[in-house]
VEXDOBA-260442 format. One record per residue: x, y, z of N, C-alpha, C in turn; residue number from 1. Coordinates in steps of 0.02 Angstrom, whole numbers, plus 50000, padded with zeros to 5 digits. Example, Ala and Ser with C-alpha at 12.3 -4.5 7.8 and 13.67 -1.06 7.14 Angstrom:
<tilos>
TILO     nc1     nc2     nc3    cac1    cac2    cac3     cc1     cc2     cc3     k
TILO   50660   49716   50390   50615   49775   50390   50660   49835   50390     1
TILO   50642   49888   50354   50684   49947   50357   50645   50002   50394     2
</tilos>
This chain:
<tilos>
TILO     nc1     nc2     nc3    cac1    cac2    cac3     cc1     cc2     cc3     k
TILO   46626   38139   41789   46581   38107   41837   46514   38091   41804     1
TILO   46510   38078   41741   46439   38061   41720   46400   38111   41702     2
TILO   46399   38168   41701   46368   38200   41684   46317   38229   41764     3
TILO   46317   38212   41818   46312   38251   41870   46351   38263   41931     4
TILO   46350   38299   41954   46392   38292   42014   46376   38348   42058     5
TILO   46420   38363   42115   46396   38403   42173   46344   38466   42171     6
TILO   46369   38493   42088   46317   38564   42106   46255   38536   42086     7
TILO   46227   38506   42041   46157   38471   42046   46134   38445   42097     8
TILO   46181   38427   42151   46135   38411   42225   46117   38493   42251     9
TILO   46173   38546   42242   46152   38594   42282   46077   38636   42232    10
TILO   46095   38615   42181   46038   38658   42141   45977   38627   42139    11
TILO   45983   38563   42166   45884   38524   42177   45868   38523   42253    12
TILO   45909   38556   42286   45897   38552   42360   45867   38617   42363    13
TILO   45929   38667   42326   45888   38747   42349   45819   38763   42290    14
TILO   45809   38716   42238   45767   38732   42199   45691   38713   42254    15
TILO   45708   38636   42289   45655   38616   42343   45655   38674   42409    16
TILO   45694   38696   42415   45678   38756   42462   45655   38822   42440    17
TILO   45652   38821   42400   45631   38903   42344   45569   38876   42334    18
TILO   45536   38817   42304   45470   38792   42304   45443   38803   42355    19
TILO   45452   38767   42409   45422   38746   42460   45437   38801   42539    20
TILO   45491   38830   42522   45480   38861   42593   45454   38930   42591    21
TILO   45391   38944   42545   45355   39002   42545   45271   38965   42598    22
TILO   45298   38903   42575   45227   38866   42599   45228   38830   42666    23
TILO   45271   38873   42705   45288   38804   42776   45212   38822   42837    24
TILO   45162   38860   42809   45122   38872   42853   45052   38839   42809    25
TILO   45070   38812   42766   45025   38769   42742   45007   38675   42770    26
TILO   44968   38646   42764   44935   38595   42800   44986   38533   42787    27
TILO   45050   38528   42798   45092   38486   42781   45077   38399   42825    28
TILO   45037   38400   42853   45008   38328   42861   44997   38307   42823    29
TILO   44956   38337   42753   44932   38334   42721   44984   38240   42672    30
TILO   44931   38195   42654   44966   38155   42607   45011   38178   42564    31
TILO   45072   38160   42546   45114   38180   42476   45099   38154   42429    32
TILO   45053   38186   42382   45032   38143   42327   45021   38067   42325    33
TILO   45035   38037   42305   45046   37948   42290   45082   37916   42364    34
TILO   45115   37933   42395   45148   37915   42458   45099   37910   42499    35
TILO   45124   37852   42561   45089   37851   42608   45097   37899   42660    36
TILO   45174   37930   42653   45188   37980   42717   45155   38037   42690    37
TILO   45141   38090   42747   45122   38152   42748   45187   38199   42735    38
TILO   45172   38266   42703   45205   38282   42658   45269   38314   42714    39
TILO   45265   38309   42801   45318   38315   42819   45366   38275   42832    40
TILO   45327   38208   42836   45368   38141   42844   45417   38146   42787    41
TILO   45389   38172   42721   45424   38170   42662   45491   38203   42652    42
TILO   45475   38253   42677   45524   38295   42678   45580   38276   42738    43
TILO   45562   38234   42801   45614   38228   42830   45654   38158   42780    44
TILO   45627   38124   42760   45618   38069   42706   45689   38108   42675    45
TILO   45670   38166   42632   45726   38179   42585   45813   38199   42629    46
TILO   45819   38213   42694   45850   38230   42732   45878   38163   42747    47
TILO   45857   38107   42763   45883   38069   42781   45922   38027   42728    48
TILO   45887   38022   42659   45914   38004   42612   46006   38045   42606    49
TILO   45987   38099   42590   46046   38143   42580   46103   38135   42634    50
TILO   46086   38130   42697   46146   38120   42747   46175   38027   42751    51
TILO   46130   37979   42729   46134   37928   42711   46167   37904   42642    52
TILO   46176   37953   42591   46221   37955   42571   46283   37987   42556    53
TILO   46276   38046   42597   46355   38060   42595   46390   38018   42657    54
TILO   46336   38001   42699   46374   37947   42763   46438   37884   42726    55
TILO   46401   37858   42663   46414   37816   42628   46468   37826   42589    56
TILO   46469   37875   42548   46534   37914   42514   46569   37930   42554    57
TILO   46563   37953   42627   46624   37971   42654   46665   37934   42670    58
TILO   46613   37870   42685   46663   37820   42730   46672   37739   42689    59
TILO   46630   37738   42628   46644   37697   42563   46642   37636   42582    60
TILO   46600   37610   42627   46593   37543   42639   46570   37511   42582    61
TILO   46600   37429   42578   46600   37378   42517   46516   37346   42521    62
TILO   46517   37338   42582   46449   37310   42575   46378   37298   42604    63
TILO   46372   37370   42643   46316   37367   42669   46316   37456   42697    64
TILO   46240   37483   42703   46231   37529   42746   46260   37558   42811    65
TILO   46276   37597   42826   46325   37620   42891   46259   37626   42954    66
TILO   46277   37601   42994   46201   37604   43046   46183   37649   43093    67
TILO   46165   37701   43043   46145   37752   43082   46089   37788   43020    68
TILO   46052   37847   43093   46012   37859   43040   45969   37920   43059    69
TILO   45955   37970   43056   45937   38031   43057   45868   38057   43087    70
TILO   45857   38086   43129   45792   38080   43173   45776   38176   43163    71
TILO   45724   38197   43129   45701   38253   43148   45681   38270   43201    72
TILO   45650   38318   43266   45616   38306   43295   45525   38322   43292    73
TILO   45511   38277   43303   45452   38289   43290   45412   38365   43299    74
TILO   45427   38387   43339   45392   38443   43338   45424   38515   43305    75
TILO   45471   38493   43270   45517   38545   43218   45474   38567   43180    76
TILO   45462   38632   43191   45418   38706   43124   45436   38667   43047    77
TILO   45407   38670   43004   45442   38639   42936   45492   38683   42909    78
TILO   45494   38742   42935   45557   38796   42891   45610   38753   42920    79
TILO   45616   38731   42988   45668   38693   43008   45681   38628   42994    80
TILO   45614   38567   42965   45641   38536   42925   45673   38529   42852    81
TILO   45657   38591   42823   45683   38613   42745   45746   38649   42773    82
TILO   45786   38670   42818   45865   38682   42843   45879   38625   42845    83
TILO   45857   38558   42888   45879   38490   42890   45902   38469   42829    84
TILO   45847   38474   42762   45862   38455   42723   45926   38508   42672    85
TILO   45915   38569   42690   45974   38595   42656   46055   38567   42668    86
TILO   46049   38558   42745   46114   38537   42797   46146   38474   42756    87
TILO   46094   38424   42751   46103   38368   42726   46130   38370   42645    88
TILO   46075   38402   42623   46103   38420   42547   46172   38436   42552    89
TILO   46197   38500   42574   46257   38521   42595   46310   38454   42598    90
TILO   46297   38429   42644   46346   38378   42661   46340   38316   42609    91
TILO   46292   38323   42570   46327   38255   42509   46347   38285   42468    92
TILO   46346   38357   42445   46388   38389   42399   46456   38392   42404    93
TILO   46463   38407   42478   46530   38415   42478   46561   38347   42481    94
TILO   46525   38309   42513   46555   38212   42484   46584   38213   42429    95
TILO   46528   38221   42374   46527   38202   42292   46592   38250   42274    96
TILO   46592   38319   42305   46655   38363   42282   46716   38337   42299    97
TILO   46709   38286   42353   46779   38287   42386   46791   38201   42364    98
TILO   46769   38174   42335   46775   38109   42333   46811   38109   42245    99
TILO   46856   38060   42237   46900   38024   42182   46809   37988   42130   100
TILO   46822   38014   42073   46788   37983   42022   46791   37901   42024   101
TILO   46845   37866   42026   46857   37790   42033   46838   37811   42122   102
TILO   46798   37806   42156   46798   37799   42226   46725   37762   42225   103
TILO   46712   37699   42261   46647   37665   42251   46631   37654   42341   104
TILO   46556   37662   42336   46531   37636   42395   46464   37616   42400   105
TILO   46462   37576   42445   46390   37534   42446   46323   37563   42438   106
TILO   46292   37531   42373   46211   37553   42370   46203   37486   42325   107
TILO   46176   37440   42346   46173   37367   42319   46197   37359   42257   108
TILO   46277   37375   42274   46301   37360   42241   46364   37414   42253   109
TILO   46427   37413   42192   46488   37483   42222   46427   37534   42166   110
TILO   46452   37578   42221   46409   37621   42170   46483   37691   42172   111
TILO   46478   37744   42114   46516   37792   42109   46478   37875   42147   112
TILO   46545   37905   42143   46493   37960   42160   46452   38009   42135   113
TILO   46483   37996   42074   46393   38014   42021   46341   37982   42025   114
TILO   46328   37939   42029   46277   37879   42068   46256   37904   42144   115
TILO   46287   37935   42177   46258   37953   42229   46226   38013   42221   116
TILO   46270   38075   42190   46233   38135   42168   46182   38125   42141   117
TILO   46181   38079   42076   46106   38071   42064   46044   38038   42088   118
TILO   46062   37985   42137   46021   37968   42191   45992   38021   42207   119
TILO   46036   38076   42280   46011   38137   42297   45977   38194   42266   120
TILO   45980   38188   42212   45962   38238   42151   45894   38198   42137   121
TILO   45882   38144   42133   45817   38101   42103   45753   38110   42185   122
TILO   45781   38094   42234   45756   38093   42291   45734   38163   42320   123
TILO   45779   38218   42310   45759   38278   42309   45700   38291   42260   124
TILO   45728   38308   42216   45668   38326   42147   45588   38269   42146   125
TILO   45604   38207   42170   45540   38162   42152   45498   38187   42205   126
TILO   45511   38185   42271   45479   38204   42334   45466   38271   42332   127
TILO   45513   38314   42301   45494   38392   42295   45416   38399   42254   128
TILO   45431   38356   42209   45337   38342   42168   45298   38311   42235   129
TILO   45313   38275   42240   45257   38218   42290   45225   38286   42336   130
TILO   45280   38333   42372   45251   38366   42423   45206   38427   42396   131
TILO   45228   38435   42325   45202   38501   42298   45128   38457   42273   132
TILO   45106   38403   42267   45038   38386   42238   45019   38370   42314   133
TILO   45030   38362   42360   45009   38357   42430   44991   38437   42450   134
TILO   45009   38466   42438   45004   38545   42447   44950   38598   42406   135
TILO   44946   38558   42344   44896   38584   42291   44960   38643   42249   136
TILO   45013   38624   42238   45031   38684   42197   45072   38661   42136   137
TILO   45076   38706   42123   45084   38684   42028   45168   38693   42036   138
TILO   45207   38656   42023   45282   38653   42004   45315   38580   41958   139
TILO   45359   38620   41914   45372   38564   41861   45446   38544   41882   140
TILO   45485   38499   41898   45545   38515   41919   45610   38521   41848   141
TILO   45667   38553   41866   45699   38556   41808   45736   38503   41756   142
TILO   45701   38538   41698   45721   38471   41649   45783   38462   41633   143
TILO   45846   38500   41617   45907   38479   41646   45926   38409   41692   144
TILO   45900   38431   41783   45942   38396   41811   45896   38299   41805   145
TILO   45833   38340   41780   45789   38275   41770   45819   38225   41703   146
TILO   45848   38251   41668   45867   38208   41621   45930   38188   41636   147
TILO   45997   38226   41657   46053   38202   41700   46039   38142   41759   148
TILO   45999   38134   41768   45965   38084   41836   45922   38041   41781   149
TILO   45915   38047   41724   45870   37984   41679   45952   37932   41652   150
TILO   45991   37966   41640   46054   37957   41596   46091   37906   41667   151
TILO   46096   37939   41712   46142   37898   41750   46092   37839   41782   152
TILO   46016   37834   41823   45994   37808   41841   45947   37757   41811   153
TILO   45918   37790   41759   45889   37774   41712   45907   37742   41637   154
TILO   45957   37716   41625   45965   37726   41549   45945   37677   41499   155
TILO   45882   37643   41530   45852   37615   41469   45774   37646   41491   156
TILO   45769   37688   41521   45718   37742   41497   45711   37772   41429   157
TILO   45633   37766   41402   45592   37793   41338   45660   37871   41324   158
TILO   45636   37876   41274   45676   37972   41239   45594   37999   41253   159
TILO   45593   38081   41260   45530   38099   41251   45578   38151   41314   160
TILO   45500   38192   41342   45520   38227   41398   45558   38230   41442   161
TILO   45587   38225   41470   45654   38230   41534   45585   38206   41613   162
TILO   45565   38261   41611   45510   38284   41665   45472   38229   41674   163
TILO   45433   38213   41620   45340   38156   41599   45408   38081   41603   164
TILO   45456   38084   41583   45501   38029   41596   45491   38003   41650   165
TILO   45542   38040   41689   45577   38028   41757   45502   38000   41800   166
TILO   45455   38070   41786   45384   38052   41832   45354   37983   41814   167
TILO   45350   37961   41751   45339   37895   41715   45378   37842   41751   168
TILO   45454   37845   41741   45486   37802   41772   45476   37773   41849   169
TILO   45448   37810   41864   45453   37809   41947   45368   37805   41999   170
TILO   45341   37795   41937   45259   37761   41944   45205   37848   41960   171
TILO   45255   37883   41961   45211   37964   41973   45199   37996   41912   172
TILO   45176   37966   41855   45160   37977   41779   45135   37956   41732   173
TILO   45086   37975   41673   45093   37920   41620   45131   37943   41545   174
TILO   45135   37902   41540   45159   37903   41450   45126   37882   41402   175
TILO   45112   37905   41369   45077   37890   41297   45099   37822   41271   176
TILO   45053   37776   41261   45061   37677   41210   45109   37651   41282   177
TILO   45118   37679   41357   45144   37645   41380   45116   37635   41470   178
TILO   45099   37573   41468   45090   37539   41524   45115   37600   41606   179
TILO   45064   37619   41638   45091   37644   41700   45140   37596   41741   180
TILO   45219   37620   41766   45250   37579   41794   45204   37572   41879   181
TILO   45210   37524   41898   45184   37513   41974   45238   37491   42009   182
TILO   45317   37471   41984   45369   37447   42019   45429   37459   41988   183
TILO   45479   37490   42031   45515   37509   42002   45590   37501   42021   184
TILO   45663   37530   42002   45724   37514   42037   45777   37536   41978   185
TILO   45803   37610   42015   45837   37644   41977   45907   37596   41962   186
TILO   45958   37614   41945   46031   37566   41934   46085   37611   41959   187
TILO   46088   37630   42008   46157   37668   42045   46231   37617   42035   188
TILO   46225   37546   42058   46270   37521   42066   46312   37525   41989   189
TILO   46381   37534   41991   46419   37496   41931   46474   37448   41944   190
TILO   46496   37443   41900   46542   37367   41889   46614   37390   41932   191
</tilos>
């Protein structure tokens, strides 16, 4: 499967809940770093991503989004939106586990289900930063699943760090002799 697959969704979901759910009584209105949402919007943000794509893997449509779409409730404690997001995590793992390697489904384009794991794995881990510099706390995310998510999403990304990469790639970084990106668009789809 490319070099990621189901347990890298479960290991950047519970790594974002091991970060972050010591801090659910902290000021989570608060901006997420560079984002316009506040750092709970964000987090429902990563929840919806994750059930939006195992929606997709499960049911492997050719060419478009399945129309539906995931509503926190607003007045949910954040320990209960970081379960949302575990739930969700949960359920694209077991997609990615249960789905055929040749099995493709829509993300503009067929995409595989390593392509989706690493979607969920990129969306977890990028927003897991966004909310931790919205928060004021220091976390680096792991360079492992960050470079597994440069390889499949990324692969005419610079060599250098995994970490200062991925954050580079995705306009939340700089790099040394190189231009800050301001726009960006990972490559899930394949042939």
């Amino acid at each position: 499967m490319d070099g990621i697959d189901s347990r890298d969704v479960d290991r950047a979901v519970d790594e974002m809940v091991r970060v972050l759910g010591p801090h659910d009584s902290e000021d989570w209105q608060a901006r997420a770093g560079s984002l316009e949402w506040s750092c709970r919007q964000t987090g429902a943000h990563v929840a919806h991503d994750l059930l939006a794509y195992a929606g997709q893997l499960a049911a492997r449509p050719a060419d478009a989004y399945l129309p539906f779409d995931l509503v926190v409730n607003a007045d949910a404690p954040v320990r209960e939106v970081l379960r949302v997001v575990t739930a969700c995590g949960r359920l694209l793992s077991t997609a990615v586990a249960a789905a055929a390697p040749d099995d493709r489904a829509w993300h503009w384009g067929p995409c595989d289900p390593a392509g989706f794991a690493a979607m969920g794995v990129a969306e977890t881990l990028l927003h897991t930063h966004d909310i931790t510099q919205g928060l004021g706390l220091s976390w680096r995310p792991p360079e492992d699943l960050c470079a597994a998510v440069l390889n499949r999403l990324f692969p005419d990304a610079p060599s250098g760090d995994p970490v200062q990469v991925l954050l580079w790639s995705t306009g939340r970084g700089e790099l040394a002799d190189r231009p800050r990106v301001t726009s960006w668009v990972w490559k899930a789809a394949v042939s």
